[in-house]
N, C-alpha and C positions, 0 to 999 in steps of 0.2 A: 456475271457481275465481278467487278477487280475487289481485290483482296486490299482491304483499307490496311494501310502500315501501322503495325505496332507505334502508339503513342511510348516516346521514351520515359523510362521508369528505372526503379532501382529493385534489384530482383530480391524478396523479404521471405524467401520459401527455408532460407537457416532460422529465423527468428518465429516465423510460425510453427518450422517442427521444436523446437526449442519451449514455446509456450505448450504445446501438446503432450511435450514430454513431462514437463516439473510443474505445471499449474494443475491444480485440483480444481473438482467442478463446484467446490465450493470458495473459488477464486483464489486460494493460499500457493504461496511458491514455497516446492523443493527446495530452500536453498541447501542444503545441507547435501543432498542428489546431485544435483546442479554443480554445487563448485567441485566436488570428487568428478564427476562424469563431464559435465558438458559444457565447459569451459573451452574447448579448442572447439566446436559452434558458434557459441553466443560471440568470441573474441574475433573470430573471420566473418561476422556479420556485420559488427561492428568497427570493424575496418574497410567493410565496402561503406558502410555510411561513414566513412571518413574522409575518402576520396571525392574528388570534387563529383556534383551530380549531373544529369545531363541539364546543358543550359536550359532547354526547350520543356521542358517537365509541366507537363499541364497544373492549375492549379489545387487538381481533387488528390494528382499523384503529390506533389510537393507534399501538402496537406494530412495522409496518410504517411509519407516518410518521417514528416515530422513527429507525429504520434507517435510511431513506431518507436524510432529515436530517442525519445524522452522515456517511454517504459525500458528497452533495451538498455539503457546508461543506468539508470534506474536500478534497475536489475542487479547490474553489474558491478554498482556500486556498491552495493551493498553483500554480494558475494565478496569482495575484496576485503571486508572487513565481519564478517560471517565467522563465529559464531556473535550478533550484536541484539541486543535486545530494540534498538528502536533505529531508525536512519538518522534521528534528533543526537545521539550517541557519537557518531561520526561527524568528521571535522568540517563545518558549513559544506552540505551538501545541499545545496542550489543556488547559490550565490557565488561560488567559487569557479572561475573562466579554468575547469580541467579537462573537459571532452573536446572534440575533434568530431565535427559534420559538416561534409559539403565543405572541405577543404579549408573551415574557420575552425577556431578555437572558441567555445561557447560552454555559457553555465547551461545548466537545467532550466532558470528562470529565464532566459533568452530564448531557448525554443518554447519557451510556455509566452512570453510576449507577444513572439511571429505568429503563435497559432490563434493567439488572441486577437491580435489585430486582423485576424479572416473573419471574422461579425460573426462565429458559430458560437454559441454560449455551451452548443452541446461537447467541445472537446472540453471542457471539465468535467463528463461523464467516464472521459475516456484516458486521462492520464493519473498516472497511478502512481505513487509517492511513499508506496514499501509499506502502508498501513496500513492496520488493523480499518477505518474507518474509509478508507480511498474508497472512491467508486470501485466496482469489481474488473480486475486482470482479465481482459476476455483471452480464450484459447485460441486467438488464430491470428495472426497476425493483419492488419488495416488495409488494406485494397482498394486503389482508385474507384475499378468496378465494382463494386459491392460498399463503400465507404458508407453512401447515404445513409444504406438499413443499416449498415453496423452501428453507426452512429445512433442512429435513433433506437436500437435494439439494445445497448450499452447504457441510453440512459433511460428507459423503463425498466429496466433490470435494478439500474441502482434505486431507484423512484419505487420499486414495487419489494426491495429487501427495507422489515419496517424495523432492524435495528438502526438503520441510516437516514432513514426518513420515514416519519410515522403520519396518517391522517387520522382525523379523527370528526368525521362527521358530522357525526352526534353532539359532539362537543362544538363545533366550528371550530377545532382545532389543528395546526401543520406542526408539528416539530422537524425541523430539516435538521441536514446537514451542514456545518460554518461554510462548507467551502459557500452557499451559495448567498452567505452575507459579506464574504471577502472580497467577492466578485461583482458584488451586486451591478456595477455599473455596465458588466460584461451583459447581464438580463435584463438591465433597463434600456440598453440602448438596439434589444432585440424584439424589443418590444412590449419587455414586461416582463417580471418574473410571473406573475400569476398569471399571467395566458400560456406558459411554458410549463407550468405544472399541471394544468390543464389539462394541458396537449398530452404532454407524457407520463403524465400518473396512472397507477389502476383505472379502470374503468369506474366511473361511480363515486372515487376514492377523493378526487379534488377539485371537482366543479363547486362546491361549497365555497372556496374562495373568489368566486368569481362575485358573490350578492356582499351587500355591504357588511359591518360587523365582524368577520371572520379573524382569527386571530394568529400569528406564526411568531415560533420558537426558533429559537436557535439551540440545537444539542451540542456538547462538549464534543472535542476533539480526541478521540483514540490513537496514540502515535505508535502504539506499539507494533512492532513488527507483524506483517501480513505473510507470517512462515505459517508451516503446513504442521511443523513440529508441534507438539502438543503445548499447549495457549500457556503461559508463565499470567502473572498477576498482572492486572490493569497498568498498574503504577509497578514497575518492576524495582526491586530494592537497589538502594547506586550501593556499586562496588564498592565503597569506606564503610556503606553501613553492614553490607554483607560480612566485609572483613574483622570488622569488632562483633557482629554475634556469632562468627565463625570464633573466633579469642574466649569470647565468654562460655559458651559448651564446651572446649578445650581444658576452659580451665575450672568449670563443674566437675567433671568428667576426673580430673586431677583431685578433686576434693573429696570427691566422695571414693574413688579408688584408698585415697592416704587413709581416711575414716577408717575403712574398712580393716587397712594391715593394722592400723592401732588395737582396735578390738581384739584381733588374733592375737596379735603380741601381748595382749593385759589381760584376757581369756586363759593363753599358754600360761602365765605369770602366777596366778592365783589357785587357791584351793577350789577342787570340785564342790559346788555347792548341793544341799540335800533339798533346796526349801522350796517351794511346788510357783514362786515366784523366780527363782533361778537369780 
């Protein structure tokens, strides 16, 4: 039997050792690892997806470069600016025409457009936006052959972790994640966000949506940084506020020091007293 030709593609084996190396299995990125170490990887991966790609790229390859693309920039963007507490911290980061794919100059929201307009609802399972609340970083980087499962294995993953999406049976209740009120139209025009939860939830976990009555939430947004480093506060304090109660224990710290020499010096000053109150 003849050996079928390699379908043209773009080679993603620097960007899936790169996710292997700095993401944890509980989805968080190295950065801290990462910008010291593997910065001359992620930066030569990123420059093949710079150069133009092969014309001929089948739809499932394009479609995985794309994703790939958007967490890699992603990534990198945010090491650029590392140590930061949220990606919302840095200067419009998906709006802003700064990256280089496939020989265009494109924001973040422009490859999240193209991927949208492929009718999959499921790549918002699969790109990742530096947060605490994003669907989970998978460790391997997106592949033509193997895309489908990844796809569908990326969003039961996000579907079945219940700080991001909770069911609740019992109750007829969903609490989701915004992204899938932001989008909605991306689920309606897939056929329905409830036949999609259906499909991809726990087992058990969201068929209840299907009978009349059932009820969905939308959960708040966590923008905080999806680092590996040990978790800072929800709402991280803004640098001015930081910097004035940094001043004010300065200058506790100042008062109660002077208190103290005063004492000594009016202590030294005076007769030793005898009386059992001192």
């Amino acid at each position: 039997m003849p050996v079928q030709p390699a379908q043209p593609d773009i080679d993603h084996s620097l960007w899936d050792a790169t996710l292997k190396l700095y993401v944890t299995p509980e989805a968080r990125v190295d950065y801290r690892s990462l910008k010291q170490h593997g910065l001359p990887q992620l930066d030569a991966y990123l420059a093949r997806l710079a150069a133009p790609w092969p014309s001929a790229m089948p739809p499932g390859a394009r479609k995985a470069a794309l994703i790939n693309a958007y967490n890699a920039l992603t990534v990198r963007w945010i090491v650029a600016h590392y140590p930061v507490g949220s990606i919302r911290q840095t200067g419009n980061p998906f709006e802003a025409v700064r990256h280089t794919v496939d020989g265009r100059a494109v924001s973040l929201d422009q490859i999240e457009t193209e991927l949208r307009r492929m009718g999959d609802p499921r790549v918002h399972a699969v790109l990742v936006c530096a947060a605490r609340d994003c669907p989970p970083l998978r460790r391997e980087a997106y592949a033509p052959a193997r895309l489908d499962r990844q796809l569908d294995g990326n969003t039961r993953a996000w579907l079945a972790n219940s700080r991001l999406n909770a069911f609740f049976p019992e109750r007829r209740l969903a609490r989701l994640s915004p992204i899938f009120k932001w989008y909605a139209s991306d689920f309606a025009s897939a056929g329905g966000l409830v036949p999609f939860l259906a499909r991809h939830a726990p087992a058990g976990r969201a068929e209840f949506l299907l009978a009349p009555g059932a009820g969905i939430e939308y959960l708040d947004y966590d923008w905080t940084l999806n680092d590996s480093a040990a978790p800072g506060p929800r709402f991280p304090l803004l640098p001015a506020a930081a910097s004035v109660l940094a001043c004010l224990l300065l200058a506790l710290v100042w008062f109660v020091r002077r208190r103290r020499a005063l004492r000594i010096a009016a202590g030294s000053s005076a007769s030793p007293s005898c009386s059992p109150r001192g």
